[in-house]
Each structure stands twice: as structure tokens, then as C-alpha cells.
PLY file of the C-alpha trace (Angstrom):
ply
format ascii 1.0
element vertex 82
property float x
property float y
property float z
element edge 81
property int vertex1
property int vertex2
end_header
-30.44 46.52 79.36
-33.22 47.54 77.33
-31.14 48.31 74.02
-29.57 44.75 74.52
-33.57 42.97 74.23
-34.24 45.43 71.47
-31.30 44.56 69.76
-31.56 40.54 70.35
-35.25 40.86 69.12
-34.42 43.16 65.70
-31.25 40.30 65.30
-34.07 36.96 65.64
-37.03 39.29 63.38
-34.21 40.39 60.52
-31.71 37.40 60.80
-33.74 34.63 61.47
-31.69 33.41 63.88
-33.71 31.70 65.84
-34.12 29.37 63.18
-30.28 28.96 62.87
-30.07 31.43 59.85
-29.69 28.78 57.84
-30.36 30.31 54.22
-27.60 32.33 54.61
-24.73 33.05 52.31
-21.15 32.18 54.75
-19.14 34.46 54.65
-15.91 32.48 53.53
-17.53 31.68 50.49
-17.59 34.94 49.78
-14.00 35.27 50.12
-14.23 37.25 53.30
-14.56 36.65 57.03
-14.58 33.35 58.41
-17.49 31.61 59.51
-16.96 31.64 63.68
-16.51 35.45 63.66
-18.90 37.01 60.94
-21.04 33.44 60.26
-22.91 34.54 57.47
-24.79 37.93 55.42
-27.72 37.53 53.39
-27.49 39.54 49.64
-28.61 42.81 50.93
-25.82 43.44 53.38
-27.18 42.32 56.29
-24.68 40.44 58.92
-26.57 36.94 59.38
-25.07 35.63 62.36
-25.79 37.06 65.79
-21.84 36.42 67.53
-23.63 33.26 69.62
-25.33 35.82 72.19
-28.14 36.83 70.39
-26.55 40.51 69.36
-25.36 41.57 66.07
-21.82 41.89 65.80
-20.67 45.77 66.09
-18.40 48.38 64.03
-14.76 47.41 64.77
-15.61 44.50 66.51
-12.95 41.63 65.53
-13.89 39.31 62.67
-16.29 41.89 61.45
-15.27 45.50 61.57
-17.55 46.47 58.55
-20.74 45.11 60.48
-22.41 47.91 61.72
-23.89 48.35 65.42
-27.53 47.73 63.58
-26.11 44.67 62.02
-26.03 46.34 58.20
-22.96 44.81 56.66
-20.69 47.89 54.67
-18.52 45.32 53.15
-19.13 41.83 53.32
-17.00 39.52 52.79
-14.88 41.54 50.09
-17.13 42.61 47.79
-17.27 45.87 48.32
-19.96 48.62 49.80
-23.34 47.70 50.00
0 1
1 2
2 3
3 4
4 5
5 6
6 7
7 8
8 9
9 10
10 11
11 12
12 13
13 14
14 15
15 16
16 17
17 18
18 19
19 20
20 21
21 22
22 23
23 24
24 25
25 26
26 27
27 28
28 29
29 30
30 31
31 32
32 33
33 34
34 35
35 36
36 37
37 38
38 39
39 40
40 41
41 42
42 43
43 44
44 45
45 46
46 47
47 48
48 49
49 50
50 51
51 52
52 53
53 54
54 55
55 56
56 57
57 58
58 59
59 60
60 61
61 62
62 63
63 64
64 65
65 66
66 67
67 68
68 69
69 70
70 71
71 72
72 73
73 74
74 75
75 76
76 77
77 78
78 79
79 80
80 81
């Protein structure tokens, strides 16, 4: 329970998603991952959407299985390791 509130609050602190994220690169635009299962990552890597529950999507998690458990994109979108 408690890695779940760390987790939401490092998600809202490095995604802004409590503002809606909404200076965020989507994903599709980067030829990659459509926007309802890895919304959107920011230049350094970072996944920018947090899966609608306040979490960052996880490794091998469907939409966005080079999202790491911290929310560090590998690959987003395509364009290779970050």
C-alpha cells in the first residue's frame, strides 16, 4: 500500500499529472504507442501518462512494455533507447 502512494506521488511530482500532463509529447506522434495505453513521454524518456490510476505504467505492461516500473521510458515511441 505504501509503494502504491509513493509511486502515485513520484507520478503527479515528475509527470505533472495532476495538471493533465498537458505539455507532453503523445506518443503516436512519435510513431509509437497509442495515446489510451502509453498517453504521452516528455524528451527525456520519461512515460507522461499515469494509466488513469495515478501509477506509472510498468515493464511489460500492455501498450507500454518499454516503460519501466519507475516510469523511465527505454524506448519511446520508436525512437530508440533513451
Amino acid at each position: 500500500m505504501l509503494r502504491v502512494v509513493v509511486i502515485s506521488l513520484l507520478c503527479i511530482l515528475l509527470t505533472g499529472c495532476a495538471m493533465g500532463g498537458s505539455s507532453y509529447e503523445n506518443n503516436s506522434s512519435q510513431g509509437g504507442r497509442s495515446s489510451s495505453t502509453c498517453g504521452s513521454c516528455r524528451g527525456s524518456g520519461r512515460c507522461g501518462t499515469c494509466n488513469g490510476t495515478g501509477r506509472f505504467l510498468g515493464s511489460g505492461q500492455t501498450g507500454c512494455s518499454t516503460c519501466s516500473s519507475s516510469g523511465v521510458c527505454i524506448n519511446c515511441g520508436g525512437r530508440g533507447t533513451w
